[in-house]
NUZAVO-700680 format. One line per field, with one value per residue (C-alpha): residue number from 1; residue in one letter; z, x, y. Coordinates in pm, 1 decimal, padded with zeros to 6 digits. Layout:
N
k <- (NUM_...)
r <- (A_...)
Z <- (Z_...)
X <- (X_...)
Y <- (Y_...)
//
This chain:
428
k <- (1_2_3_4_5_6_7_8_9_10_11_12_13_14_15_16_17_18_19_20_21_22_23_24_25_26_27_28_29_30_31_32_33_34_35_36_37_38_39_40_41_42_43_44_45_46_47_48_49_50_51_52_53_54_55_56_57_58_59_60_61_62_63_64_65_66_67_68_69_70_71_72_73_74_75_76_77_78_79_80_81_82_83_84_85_86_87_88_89_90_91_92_93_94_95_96_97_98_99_100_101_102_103_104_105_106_107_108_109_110_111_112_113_114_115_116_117_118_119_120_121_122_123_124_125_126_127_128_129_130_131_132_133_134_135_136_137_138_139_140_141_142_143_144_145_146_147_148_149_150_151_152_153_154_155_156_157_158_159_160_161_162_163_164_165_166_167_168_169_170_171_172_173_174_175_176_177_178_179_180_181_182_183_184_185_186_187_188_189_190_191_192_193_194_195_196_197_198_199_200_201_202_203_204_205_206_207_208_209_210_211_212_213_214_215_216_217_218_219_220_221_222_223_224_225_226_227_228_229_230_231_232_233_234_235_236_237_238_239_240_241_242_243_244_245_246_247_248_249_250_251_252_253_254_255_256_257_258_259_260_261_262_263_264_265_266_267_268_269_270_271_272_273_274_275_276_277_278_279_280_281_282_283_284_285_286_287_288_289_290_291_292_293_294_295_296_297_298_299_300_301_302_303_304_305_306_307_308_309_310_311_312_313_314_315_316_317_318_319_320_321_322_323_324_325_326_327_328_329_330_331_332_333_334_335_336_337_338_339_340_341_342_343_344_345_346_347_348_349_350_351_352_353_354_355_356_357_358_359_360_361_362_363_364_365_366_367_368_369_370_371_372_373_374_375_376_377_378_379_380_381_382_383_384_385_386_387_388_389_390_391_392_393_394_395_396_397_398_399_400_401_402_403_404_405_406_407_408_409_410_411_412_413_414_415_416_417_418_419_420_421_422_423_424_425_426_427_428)
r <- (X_X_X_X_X_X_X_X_X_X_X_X_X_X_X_X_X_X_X_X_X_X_X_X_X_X_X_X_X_X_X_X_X_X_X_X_X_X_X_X_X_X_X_X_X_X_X_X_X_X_X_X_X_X_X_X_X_X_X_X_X_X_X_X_X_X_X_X_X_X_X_X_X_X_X_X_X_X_X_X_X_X_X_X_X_X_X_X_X_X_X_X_X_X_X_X_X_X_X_X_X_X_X_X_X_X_X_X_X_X_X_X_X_X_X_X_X_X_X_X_X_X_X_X_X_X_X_X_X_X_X_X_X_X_X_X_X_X_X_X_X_X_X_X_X_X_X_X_X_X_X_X_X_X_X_X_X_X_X_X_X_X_X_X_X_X_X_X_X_X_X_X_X_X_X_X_X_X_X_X_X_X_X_X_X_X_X_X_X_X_X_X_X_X_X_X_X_X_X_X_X_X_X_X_X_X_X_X_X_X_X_X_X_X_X_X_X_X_X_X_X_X_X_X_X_X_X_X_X_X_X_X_X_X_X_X_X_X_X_X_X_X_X_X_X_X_X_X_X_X_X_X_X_X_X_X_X_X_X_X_X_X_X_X_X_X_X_X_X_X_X_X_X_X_X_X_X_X_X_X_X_X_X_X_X_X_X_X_X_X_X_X_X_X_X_X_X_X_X_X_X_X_X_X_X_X_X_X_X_X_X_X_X_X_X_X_X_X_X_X_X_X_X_X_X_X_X_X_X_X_X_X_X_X_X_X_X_X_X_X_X_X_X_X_X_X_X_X_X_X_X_X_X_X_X_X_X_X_X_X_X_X_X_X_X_X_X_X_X_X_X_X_X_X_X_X_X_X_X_X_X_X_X_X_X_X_X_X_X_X_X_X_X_X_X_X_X_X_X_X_X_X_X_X_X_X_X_X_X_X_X_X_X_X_X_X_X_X_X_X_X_X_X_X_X_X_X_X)
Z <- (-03600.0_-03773.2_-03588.7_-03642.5_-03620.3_-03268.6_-03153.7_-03253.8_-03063.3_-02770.6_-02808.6_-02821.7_-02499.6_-02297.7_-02059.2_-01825.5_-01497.3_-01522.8_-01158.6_-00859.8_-00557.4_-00307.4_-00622.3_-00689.9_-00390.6_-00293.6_-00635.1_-00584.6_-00219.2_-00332.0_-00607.2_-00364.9_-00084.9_-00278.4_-00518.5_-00158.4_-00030.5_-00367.6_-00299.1_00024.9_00037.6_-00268.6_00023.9_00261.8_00078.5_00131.0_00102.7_-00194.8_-00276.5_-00304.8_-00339.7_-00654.9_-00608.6_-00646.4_-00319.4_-00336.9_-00318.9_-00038.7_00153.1_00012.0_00152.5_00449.1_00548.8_00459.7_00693.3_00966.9_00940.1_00875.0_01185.1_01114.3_00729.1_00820.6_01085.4_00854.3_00596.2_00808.8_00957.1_00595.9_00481.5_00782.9_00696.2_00344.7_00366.1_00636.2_00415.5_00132.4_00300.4_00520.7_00233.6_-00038.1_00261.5_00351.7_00068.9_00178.0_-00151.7_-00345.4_-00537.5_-00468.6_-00591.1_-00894.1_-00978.5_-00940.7_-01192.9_-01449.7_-01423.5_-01530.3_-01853.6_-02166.4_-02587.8_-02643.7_-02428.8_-02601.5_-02937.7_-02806.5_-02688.1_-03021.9_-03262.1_-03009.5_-03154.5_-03440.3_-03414.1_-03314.6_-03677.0_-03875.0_-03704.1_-03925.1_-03736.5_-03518.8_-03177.4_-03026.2_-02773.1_-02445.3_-02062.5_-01792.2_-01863.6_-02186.3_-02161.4_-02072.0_-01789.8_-01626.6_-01654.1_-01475.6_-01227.8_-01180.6_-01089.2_-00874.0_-00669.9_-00583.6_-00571.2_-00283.7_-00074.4_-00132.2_-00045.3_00270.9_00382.8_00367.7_00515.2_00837.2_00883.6_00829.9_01067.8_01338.9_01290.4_01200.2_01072.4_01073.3_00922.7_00616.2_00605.6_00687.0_00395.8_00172.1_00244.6_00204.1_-00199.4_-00217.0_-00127.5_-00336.6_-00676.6_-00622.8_-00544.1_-00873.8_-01089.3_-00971.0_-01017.4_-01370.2_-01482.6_-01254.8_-01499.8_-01810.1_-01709.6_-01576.5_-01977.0_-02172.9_-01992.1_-01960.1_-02287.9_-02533.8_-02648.3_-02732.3_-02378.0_-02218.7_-02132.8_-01918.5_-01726.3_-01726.5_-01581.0_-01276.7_-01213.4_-01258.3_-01237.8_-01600.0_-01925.2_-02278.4_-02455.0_-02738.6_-02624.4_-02454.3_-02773.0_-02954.2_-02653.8_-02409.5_-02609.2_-02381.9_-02087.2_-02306.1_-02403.7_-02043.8_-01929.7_-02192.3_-01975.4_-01710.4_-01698.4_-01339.3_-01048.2_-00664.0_-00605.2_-00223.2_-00290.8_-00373.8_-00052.7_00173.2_-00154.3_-00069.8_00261.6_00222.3_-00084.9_00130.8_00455.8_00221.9_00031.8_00398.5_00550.0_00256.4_00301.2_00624.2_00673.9_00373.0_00533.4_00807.0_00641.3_00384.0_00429.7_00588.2_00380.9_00441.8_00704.9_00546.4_00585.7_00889.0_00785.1_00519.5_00752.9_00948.7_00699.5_00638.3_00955.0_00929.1_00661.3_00834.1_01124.7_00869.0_00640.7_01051.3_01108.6_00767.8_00796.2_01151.9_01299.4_01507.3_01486.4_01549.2_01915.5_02067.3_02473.2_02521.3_02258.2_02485.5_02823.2_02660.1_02476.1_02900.1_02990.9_02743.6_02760.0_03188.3_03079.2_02963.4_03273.7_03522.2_03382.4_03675.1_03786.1_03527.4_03467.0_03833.9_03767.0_03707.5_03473.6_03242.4_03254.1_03022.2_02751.3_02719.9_02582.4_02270.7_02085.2_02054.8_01669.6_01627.8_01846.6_01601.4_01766.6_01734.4_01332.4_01386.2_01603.1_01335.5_01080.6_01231.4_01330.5_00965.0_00802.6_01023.4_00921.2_00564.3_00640.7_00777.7_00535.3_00254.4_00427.9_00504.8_00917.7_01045.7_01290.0_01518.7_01914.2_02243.0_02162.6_02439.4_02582.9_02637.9_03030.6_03087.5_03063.2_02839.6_03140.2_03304.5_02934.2_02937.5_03319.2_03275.5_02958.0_03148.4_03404.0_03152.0_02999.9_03309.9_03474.1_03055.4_03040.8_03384.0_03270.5_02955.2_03207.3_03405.8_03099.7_02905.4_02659.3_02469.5_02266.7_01917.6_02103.2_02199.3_01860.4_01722.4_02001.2_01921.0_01552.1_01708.9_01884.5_02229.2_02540.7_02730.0_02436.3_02323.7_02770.4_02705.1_02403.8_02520.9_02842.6_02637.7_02440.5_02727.7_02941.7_02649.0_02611.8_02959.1_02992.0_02704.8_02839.6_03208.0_03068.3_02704.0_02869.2_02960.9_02567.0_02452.5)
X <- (-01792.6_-01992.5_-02095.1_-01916.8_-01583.6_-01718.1_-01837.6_-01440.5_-01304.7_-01468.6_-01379.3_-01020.4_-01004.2_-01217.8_-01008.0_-01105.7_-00989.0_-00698.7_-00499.3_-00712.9_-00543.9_-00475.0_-00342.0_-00106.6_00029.7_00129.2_00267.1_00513.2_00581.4_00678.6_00893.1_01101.6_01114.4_01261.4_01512.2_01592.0_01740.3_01872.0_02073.8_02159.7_02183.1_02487.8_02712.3_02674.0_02815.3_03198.2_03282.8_03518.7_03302.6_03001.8_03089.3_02900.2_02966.9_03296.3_03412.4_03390.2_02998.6_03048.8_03243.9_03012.4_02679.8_02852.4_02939.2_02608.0_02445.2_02706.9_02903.2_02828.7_02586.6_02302.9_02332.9_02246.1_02018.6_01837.1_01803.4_01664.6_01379.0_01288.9_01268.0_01026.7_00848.1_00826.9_00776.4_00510.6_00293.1_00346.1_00218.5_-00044.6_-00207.9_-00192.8_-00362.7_-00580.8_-00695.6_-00924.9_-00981.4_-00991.0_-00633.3_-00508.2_-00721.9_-00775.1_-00413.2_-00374.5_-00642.5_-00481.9_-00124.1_-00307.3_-00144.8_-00384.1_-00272.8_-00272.9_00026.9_00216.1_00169.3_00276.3_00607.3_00621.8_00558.8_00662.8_01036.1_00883.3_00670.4_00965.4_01121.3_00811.0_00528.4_00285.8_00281.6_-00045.1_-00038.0_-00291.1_-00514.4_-00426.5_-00589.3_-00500.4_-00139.2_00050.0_00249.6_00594.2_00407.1_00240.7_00618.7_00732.1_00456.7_00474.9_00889.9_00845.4_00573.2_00756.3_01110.7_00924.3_00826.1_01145.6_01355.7_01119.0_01130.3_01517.6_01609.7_01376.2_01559.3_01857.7_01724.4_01655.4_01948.6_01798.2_02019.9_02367.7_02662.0_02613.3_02213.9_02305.1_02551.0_02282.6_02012.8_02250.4_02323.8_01966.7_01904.4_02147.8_02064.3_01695.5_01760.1_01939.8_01674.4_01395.4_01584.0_01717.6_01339.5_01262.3_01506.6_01385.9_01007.5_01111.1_01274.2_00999.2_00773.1_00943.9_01151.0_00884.6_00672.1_00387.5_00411.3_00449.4_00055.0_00073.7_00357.7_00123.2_-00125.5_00001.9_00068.6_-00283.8_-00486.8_-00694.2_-00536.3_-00621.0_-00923.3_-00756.9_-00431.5_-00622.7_-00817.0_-00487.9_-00272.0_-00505.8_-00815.0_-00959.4_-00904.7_-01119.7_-01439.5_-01463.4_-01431.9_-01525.4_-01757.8_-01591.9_-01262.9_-01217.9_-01282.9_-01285.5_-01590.2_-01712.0_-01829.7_-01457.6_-01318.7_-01156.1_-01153.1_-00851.2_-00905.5_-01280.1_-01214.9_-00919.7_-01128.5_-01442.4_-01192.3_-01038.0_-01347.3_-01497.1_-01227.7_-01245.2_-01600.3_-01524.6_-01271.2_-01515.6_-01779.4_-01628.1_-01563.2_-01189.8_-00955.8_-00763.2_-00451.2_-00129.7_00111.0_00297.7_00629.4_00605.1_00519.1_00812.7_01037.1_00946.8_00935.5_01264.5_01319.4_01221.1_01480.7_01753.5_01636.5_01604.1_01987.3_02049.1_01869.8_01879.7_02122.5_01911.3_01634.3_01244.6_01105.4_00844.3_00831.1_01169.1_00941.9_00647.1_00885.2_01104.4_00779.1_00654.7_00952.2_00967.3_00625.0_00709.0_01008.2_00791.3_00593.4_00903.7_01191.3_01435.6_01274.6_01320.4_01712.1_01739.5_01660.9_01915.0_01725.5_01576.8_01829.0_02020.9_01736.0_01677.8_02048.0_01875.6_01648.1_01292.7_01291.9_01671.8_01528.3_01557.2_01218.8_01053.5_01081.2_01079.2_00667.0_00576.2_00653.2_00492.3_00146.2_00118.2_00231.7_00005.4_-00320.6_-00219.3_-00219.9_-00509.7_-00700.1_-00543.0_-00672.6_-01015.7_-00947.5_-01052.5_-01299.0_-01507.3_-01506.5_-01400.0_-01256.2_-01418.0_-01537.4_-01929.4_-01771.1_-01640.8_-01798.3_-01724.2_-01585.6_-01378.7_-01265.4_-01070.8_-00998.7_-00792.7_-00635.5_-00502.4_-00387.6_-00219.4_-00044.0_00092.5_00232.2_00377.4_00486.4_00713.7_00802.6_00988.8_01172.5_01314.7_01382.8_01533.8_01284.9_00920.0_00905.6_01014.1_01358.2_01407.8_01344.3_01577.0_01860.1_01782.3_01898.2_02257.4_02230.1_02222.1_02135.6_01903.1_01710.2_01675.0_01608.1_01364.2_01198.7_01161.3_00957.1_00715.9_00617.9_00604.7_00413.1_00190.2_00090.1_00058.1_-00172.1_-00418.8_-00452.9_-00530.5_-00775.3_-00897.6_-01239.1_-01302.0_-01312.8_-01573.0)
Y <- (04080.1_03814.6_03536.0_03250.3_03442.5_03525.5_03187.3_03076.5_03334.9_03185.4_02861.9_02996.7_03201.5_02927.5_02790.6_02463.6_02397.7_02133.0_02210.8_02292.6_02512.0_02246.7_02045.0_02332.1_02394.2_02069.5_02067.9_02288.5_02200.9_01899.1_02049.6_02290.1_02030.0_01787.6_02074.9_02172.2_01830.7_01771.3_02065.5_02014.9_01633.8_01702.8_01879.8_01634.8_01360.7_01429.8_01093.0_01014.0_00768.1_00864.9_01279.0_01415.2_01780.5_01963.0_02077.1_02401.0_02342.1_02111.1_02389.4_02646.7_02514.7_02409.8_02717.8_02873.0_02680.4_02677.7_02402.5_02002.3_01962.5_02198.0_02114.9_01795.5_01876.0_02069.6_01832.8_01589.3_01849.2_01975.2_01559.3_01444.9_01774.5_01711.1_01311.5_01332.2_01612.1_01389.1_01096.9_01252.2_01442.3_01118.3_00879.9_01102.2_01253.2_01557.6_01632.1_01370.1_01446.9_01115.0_00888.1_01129.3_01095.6_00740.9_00694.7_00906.1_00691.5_00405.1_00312.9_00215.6_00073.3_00466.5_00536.8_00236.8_00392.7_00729.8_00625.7_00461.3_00748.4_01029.6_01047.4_01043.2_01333.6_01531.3_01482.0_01511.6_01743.9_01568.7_01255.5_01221.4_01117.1_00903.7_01107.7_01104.0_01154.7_01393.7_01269.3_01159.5_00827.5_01028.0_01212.8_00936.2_00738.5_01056.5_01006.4_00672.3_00720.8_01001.4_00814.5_00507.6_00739.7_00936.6_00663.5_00493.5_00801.9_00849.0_00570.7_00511.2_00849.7_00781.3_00477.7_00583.5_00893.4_00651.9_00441.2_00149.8_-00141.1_-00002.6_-00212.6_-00377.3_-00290.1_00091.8_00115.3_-00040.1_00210.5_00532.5_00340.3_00322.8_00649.9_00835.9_00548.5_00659.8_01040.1_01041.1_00863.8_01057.3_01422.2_01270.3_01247.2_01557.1_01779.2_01594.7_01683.2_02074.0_02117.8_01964.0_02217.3_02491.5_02470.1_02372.3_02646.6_02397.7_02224.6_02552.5_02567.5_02267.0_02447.3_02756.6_02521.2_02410.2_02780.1_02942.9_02631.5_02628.6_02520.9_02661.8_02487.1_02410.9_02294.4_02039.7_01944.2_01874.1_01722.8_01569.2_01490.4_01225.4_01452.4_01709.5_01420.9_01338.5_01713.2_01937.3_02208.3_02308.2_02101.9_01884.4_02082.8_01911.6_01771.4_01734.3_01310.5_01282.5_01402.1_01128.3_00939.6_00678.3_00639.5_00556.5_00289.1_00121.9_00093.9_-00067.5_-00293.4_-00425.5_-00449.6_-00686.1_-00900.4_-00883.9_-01000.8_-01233.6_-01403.0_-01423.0_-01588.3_-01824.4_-02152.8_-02155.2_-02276.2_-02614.6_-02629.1_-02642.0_-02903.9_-02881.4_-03007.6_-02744.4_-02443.3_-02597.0_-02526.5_-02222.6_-02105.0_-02245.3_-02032.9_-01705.9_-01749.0_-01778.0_-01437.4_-01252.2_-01367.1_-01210.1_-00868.4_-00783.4_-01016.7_-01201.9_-01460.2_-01374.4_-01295.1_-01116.7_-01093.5_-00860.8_-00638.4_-00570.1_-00600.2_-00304.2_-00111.4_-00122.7_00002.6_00300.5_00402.7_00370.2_00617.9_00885.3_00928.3_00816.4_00808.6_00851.2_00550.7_00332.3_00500.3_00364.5_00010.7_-00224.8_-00428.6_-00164.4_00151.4_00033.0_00013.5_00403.3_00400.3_00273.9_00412.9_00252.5_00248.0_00133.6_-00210.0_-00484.2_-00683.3_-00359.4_-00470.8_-00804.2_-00823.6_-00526.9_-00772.5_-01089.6_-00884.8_-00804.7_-01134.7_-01320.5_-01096.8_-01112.3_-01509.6_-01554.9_-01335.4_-01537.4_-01871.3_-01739.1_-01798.0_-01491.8_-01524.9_-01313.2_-01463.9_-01611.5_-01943.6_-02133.5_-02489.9_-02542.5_-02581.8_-02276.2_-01938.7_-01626.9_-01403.5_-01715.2_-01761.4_-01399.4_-01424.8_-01719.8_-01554.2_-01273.1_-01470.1_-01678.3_-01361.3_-01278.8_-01575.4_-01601.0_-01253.2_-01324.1_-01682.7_-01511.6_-01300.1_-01572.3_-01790.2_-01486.7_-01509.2_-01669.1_-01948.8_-01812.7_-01642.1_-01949.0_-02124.9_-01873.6_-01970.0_-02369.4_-02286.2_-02182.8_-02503.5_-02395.7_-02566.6_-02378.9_-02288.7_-02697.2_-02738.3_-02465.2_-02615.4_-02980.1_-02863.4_-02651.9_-02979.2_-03203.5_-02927.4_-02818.8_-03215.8_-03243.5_-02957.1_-03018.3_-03374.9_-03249.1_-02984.4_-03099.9_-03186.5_-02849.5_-02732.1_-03030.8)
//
């Protein structure tokens, strides 16, 4: 065989590594996780309303699994399973996947033109596309839908797991999770037919099974993907491993230590930040029902985390045994001090007042300092007790105008004044 002939040969039958193992498998986990509570998910909804499949589905999968209970019980177990391998793996990262696919969704002018002239090419094969990455501009939409789909599917089926909400807020996360559900499996049957339909996208299907991809498919469909990669393909490489994780924790802790450095930025006006704080009671009475608050969050979070080394004990107390009727997710403050802890860092970071220390007079002395914290804390923590709550319950009770809360209110001003003009000498 003359030369040349046998140098094209070669180039024909090289094939580059486009799909690594781990890449593969979580490929397809993901795939028959989320076919299999597709399928599942249909016969549960028996609602007119909302039913989508005919009922003798509903009645067939039903009885397959042994009635309504264990479908559903089994739906939920495969989801956590599914959603927390999903998440686990992306945030992690072990081997550098995630980061790697992010990079390839980011759009560029070529994908633009593709969607433009990719009709087009369907008509007339003539008609060049413009070269492409990893992903051409339909895969990385696909990507893009079933990455945000996933986390908002997860994340509404473990609250609605956990029984977060309920009412109004309940009924709007099952809509969300069926209108999402049925975006992300409209593209998922759009993306299965292009690849398994198409005789020239077939490789990229053949891809994700065995892990390389034909050299020249590549050339003609993927041709940046092929400049950047044109020895061996992308294999994992052991300096991408922990990839996300590692760029997240150096991003934070630059702004962290930025924050802590700069020159803080001015105080906002107070009237303002009352109205907005204003502002924040009223959206807590619309989502949850109830204004902000903290204390009854860390009184109940002692008394569940008591539970789980004594729980007859705290079943026995009057004041507590009531709260293990409720589950510790399904507490509204729960939400509520989860949301304040990480508004109030993303505030300070965005007003460059993070600081590093003991806030302290030149009177007083670092360990007297923290003593007289705690001590504060405490005689605090049982002053919320007897008061039935902190400050910002209170704040929240003053907006529905009642007494005790305004009673309550009034003496924290005039004992707050009181106390910084007994003690403000101590903090020159």
């Amino acid at each position: 065989m003359p030369e040349n002939q046998l140098s094209e040969q070669q180039t024909a039958e090289k094939h580059l590594i486009k799909h690594p193992i781990q890449q593969r498998i979580l490929h397809w986990f993901n795939a028959a996780s989320f076919l299999f509570l597709w399928l599942t998910g249909i016969a549960m909804i028996s609602n007119s309303g909302y039913q989508i499949g005919p009922r003798f589905y509903i009645d067939a999968v039903n009885g397959l699994f042994g009635g309504a209970t264990n479908l559903l019980h089994t739906h939920i177990l495969v989801g956590v399973v599914w959603f927390a391998v999903l998440v686990g793996s992306f945030l992690l990262d072990p081997h550098g996947l995630s980061v790697r696919f992010l990079r390839d969704l980011v759009p560029t002018h070529n994908d633009l033109v593709w969607f433009k002239v990719r009709g087009k090419a369907e008509i007339d094969p003539d008609t060049k596309l413009p070269d492409q990455g990893a992903y051409n501009a339909g895969q990385k939409a696909f990507g893009v839908v079933v990455l945000l789909g996933s986390v908002i599917i997860g994340i509404s089926g473990l609250l609605m797991w956990i029984g977060t909400g309920g009412g109004a807020l309940g009924r709007s996360l099952v809509l969300l999770h069926l209108m999402t559900v049925g975006v992300v499996i409209s593209f998922f049957f759009v993306h299965f037919s292009m690849a398994a339909l198409l005789k020239e996208e077939r490789p990229a299907l053949v891809s994700m099974v065995k892990g390389e991809i034909d050299q020249e498919y590549v050339e003609h469909h993927h041709a940046e993907w092929f400049e950047a990669h044109s020895e061996e393909g992308e294999p994992l490489l052991e300096a991408e491993k922990y990839a996300l994780p590692r760029i997240v924790f150096r991003f934070f802790k630059g702004q962290v230590l930025k924050a802590h450095n700069a020159e803080p930025h001015k105080l906002g006006n107070p009237y303002l930040a009352g109205i907005g704080l204003g502002l924040v009671v009223l959206a807590g009475f619309l989502v949850l029902g109830h204004g902000p608050g903290s204390s009854g969050f860390f009184s109940r979070a002692g008394a569940y985390s008591l539970a789980q080394v004594a729980p007859d004990h705290v079943a026995d107390n009057d004041y507590w045994g009531p709260v293990l009727d409720r589950g510790f997710w399904d507490y509204w403050l729960t939400w509520t001090v989860g949301g304040i802890a990480i508004g109030g860092f993303v505030s300070a970071l965005l007003a460059r007042r993070i600081k590093f220390g003991i806030d302290r007079g030149s009177m007083i002395s670092r360990p007297t300092r923290l003593g007289l914290a705690l001590a504060g804390g405490i005689v605090v923590g049982f002053s919320t007790r007897i008061t039935r709550g902190c400050t910002s319950h209170h704040l929240s009770g003053a907006a529905l105008l009642s007494v005790g809360s305004w009673a309550f209110l009034v003496a924290v001003f005039i004992g707050g004044f009181g106390a910084a003009f007994a003690f403000k000498k101590v903090w020159r």
